[in-house]
C-alpha positions in Angstrom: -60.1 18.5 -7.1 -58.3 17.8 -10.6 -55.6 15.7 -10.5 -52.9 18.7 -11.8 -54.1 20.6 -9.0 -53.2 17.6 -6.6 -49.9 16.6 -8.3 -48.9 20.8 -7.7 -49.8 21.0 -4.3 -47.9 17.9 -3.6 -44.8 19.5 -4.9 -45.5 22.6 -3.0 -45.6 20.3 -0.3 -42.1 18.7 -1.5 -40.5 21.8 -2.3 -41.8 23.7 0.9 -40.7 21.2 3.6 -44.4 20.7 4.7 -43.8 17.8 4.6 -40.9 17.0 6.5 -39.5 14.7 3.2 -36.2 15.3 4.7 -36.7 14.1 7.9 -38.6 10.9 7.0 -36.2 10.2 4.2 -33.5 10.0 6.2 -35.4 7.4 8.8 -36.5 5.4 6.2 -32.9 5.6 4.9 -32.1 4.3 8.6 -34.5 1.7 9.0 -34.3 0.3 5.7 -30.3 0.4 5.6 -30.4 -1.9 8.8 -32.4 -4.5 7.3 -30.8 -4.5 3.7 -27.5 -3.8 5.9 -27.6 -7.2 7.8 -28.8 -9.7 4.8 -26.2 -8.1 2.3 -23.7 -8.7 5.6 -24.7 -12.1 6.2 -24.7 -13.0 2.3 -21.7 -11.5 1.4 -19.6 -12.6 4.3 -20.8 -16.5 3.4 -19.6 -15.6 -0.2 -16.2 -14.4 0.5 -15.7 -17.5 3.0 -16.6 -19.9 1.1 -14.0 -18.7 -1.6 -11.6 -18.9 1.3 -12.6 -22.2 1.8 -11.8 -22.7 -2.0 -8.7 -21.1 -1.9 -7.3 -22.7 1.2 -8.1 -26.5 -0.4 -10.5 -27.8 1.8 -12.8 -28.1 -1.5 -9.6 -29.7 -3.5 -10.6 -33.8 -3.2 -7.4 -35.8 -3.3 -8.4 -39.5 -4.6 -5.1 -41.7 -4.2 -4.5 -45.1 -5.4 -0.3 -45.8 -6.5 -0.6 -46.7 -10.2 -4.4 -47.1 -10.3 -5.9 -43.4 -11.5 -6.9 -43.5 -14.6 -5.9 -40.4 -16.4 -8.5 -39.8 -19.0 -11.1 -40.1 -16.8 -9.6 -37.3 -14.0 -8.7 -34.9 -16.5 -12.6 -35.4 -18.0 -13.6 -34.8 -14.6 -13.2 -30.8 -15.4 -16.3 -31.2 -17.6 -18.5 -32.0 -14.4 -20.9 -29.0 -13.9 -19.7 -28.6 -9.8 -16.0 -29.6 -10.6 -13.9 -26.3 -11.0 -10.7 -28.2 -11.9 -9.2 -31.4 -11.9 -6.3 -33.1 -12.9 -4.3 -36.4 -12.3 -0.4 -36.4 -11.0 2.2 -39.1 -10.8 5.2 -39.1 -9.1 9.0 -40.3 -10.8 11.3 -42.2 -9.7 13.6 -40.3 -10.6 13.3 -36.3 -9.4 14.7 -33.6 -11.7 18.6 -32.9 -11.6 19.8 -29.2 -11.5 22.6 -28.1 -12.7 23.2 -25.6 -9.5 22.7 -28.5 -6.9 24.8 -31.4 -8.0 24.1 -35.0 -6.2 20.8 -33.7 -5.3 16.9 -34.1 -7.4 13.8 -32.0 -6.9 10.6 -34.5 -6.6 8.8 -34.1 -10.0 5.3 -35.3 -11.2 3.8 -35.5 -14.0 0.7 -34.2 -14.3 -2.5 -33.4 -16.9 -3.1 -30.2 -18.4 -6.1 -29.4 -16.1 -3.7 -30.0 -12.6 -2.2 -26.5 -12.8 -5.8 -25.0 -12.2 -5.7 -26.4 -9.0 -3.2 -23.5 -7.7 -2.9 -20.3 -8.3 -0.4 -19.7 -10.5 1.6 -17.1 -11.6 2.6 -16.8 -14.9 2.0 -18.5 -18.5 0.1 -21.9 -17.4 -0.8 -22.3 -21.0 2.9 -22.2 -22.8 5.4 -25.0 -22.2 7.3 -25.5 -19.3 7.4 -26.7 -15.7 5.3 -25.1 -13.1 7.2 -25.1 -10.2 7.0 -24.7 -6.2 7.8 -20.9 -4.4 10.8 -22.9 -2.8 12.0 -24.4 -5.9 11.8 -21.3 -7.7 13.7 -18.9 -4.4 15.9 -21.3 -4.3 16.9 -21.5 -8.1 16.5 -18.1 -8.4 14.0 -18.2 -11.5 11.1 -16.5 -12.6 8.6 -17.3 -15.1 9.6 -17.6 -18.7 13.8 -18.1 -17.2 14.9 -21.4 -17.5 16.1 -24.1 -15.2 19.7 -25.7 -16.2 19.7 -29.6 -16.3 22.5 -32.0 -17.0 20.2 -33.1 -20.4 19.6 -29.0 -21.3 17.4 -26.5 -20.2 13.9 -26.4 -18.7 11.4 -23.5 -19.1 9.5 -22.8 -16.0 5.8 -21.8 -17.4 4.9 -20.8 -13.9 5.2 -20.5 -10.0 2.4 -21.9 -8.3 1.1 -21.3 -4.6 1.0 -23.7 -2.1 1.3 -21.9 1.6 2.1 -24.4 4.8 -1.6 -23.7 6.3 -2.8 -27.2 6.8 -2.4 -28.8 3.6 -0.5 -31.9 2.3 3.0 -30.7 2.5 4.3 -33.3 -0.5 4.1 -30.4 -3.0 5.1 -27.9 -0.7 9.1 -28.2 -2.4 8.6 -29.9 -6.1 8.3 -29.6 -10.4 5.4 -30.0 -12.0 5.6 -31.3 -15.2 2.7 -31.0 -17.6 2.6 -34.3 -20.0 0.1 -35.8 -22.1 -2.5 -38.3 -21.1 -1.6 -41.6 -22.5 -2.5 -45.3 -21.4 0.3 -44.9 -18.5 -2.0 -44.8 -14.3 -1.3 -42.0 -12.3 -0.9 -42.2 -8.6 -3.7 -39.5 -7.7 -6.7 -37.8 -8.9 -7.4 -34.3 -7.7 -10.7 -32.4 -8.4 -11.8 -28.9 -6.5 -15.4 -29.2 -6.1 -17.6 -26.3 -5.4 -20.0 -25.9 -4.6 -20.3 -29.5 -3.3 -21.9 -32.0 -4.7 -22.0 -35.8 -3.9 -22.5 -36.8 -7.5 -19.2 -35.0 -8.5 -17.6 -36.4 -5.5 -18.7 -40.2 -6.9 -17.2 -39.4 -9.7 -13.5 -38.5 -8.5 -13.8 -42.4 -7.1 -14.6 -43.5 -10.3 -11.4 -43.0 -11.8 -9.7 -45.8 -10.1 -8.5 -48.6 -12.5 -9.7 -52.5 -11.1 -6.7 -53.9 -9.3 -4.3 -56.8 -11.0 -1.8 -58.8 -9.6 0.5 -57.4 -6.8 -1.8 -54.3 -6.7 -4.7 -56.3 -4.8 -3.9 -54.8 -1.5 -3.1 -51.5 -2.1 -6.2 -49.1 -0.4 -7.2 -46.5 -2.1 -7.9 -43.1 -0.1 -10.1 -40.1 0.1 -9.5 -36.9 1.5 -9.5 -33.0 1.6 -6.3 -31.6 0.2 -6.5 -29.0 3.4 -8.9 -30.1 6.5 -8.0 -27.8 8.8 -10.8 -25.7 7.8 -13.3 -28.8 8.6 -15.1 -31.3 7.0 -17.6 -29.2 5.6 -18.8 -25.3 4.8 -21.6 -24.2 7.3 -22.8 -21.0 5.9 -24.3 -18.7 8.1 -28.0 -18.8 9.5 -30.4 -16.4 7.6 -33.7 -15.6 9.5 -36.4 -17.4 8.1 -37.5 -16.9 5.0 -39.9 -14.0 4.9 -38.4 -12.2 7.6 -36.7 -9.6 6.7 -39.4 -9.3 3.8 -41.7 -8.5 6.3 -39.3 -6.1 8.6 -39.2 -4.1 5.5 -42.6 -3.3 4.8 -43.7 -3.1 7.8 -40.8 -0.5 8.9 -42.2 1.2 5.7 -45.9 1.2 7.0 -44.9 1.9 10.3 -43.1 5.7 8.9 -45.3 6.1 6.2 -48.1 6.0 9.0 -46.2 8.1 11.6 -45.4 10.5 8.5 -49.2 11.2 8.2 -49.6 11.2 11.8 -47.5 14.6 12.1 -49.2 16.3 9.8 -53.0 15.5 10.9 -53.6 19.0 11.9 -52.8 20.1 8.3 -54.5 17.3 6.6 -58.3 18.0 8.9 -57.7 22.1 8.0 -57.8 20.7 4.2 -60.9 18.7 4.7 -62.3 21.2 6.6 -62.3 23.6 3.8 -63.5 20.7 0.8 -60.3 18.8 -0.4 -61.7 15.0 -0.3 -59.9 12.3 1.5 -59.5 10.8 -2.3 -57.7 14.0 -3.1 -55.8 14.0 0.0 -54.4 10.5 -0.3 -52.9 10.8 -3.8 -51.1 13.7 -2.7 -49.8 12.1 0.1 -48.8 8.9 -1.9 -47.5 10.9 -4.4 -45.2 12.6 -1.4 -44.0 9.7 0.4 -43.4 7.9 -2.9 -41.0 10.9 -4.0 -39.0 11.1 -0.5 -39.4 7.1 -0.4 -37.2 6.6 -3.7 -34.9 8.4 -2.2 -34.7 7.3 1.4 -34.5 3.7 -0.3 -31.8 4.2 -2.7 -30.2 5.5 0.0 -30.4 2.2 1.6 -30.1 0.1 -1.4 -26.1 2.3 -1.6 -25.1 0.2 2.0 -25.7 -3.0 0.0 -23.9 -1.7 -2.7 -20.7 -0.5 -0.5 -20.7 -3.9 1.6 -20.3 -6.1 -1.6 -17.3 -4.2 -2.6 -14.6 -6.3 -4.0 -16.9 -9.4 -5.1 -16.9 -10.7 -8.5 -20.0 -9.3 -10.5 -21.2 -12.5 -10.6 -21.5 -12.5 -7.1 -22.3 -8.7 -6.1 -25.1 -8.6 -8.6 -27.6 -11.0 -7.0 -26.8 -10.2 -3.8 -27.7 -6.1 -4.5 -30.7 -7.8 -6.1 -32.2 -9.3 -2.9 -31.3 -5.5 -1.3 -33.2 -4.2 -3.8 -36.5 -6.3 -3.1 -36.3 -5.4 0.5 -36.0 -1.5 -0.5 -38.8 -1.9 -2.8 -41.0 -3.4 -0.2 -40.2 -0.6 2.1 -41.2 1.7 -0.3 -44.5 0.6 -1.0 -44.5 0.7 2.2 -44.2 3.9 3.2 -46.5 5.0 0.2 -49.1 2.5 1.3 -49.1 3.5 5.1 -49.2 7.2 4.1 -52.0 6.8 2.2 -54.1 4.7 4.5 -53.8 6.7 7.4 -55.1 9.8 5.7 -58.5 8.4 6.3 -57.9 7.6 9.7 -58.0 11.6 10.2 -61.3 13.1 11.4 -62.3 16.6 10.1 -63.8 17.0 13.3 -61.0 16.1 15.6 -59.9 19.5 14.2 -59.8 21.6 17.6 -58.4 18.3 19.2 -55.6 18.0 16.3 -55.0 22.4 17.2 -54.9 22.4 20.9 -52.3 19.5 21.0 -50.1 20.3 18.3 
């Protein structure tokens, strides 16, 4: 039998519903979109908390040491291939005086350029101006790119950054931060979000303390998460072992490429009855189950897709990826166990195959 001749009776097959493409499309769909359904689940849901985790602080490091961070070296700490922003901050003596609340001072610090990255921010970070605490700026009444008055003149506000009462140190929950330039001056604390995390980057952030002179001998130095109420560290969730699902897949896709076949045995023995080879036979059943296959597994590969909704691309892309691996192993799959259990049928289990269909 000439392979056109196979390839067009396969499609009579197709279009026909001899088959049953439908139906097995749709359980292969089912089967399939379990398995891709609970590793894209798992995966994403570990992606989205652990940029909660970021977001809340517990990955913001606070290193603090009163007039013994050295400046340079936090703000270079951005530069570290785990370290997603850093920046040192000092406190003044002497808080910022407003106009609007006379005999009173807001607690200012002055930090490096990179410190703003630690919040979220809204508005300009890059122009100049304070960056200033949702309190400060409700109370004052100003927005981004307004100005606070002073007794020595005005003060842009560049920005209004975030910093909700969930846990984290409150000293910034009502205060000005004012961008300055690194000079020879210590700051009083070094802060670095690290992510994903990594003890060398974490050595580092203790690196920036300056040696100790004179009175400073017994100040201690500390280290600590901006935010632990989230815990200590991130414990992803459990995948099952590697090779697991891999596994589930193809065999799933055996397992209805096989049953597929099994249906249709009475058919299959009347074609070998009359001279169609098993050869013939089993291309044209591959050729089947790989043409309702595609599209039992793309609709599988779409729950992936739908579950990864609002991720970056960054992180939806790899994520569809491994969804896609298990779909392609259920695929070959069901093509595979279609066309091995054609020569499981028996011409001459014929009569058997009629009287029990």
């Amino acid at each position: 039998m000439r392979v056109t001749e196979v390839l067009r009776e396969a499609w009579r097959d197709l279009a026909t519903g001899a088959g049953s493409a439908v139906a097995c499309a749709v359980v292969l769909a089912v089967l399939i979109g379990g398995v891709v359904g609970l590793r894209t689940q798992t995966v994403a849901g570990d992606v989205r908390a652990a940029a909660q985790w970021v977001v809340s602080g517990a990955a913001t490091q606070v290193f603090t040491a009163a007039g013994r961070i050295d400046g340079r070296a936090c703000a270079a700490l951005a530069d570290e291939p785990d370290v997603l922003a850093a920046g040192a901050l000092r406190r003044l003596d002497d808080g910022m005086v407003v106009a609007a609340l006379p005999g009173t001072s807001i607690p200012t610090y002055e930090v490096t350029s990179g410190a703003t990255s630690l919040f979220s921010v809204t508005g300009t970070t890059g122009g100049p101006g304070v960056v200033v605490a949702p309190e400060v700026a409700d109370e004052l009444g100003v927005h981004p790119g307004e100005q606070i008055v002073t007794p020595d003149g005005p003060v842009p506000v560049a920005g209004v950054y975030s910093y909700p009462d969930d846990g984290r140190d409150p000293d910034l929950a009502y205060a000005v931060l004012a961008p300055t330039a690194v000079d020879d001056a210590p700051f009083d604390a070094c802060w670095a979000t690290i992510w994903p995390e990594d003890e060398t980057a974490l050595a580092s952030v203790r690196r920036t303390l300056l040696p100790a002179t004179g009175s400073e001998e017994g100040e201690r130095s500390t280290l600590g998460q901006l935010n632990p109420r989230s815990g200590t560290a991130f414990a992803p969730s459990e995948l099952p072992t590697p090779g697991v699902l891999e596994g589930a897949a193809l065999g799933l896709g055996l397992v209805v490429g096989g049953a597929a076949i099994l249906r249709r045995r009475l058919s299959i023995a009347s074609d070998r009855h009359v001279g169609v080879s098993t050869a013939a036979q089993a291309l044209g059943i591959a050729v089947q189950h790989l043409a309702w296959g595609v599209v039992g597994t793309a609709l599988a590969l779409a729950v992936s897709v739908v579950l990864v909704r609002g991720l970056p691309v960054a992180d939806r892309l790899p994520i569809v990826a491994g969804g896609a691996v298990l779909c392609g192993l259920g695929l070959v799959g069901a093509v595979a166990g279609g066309a091995a259990a054609v020569p499981l049928i028996r011409e001459r289990a014929l009569h058997r195959y009629f009287r029990t269909r």
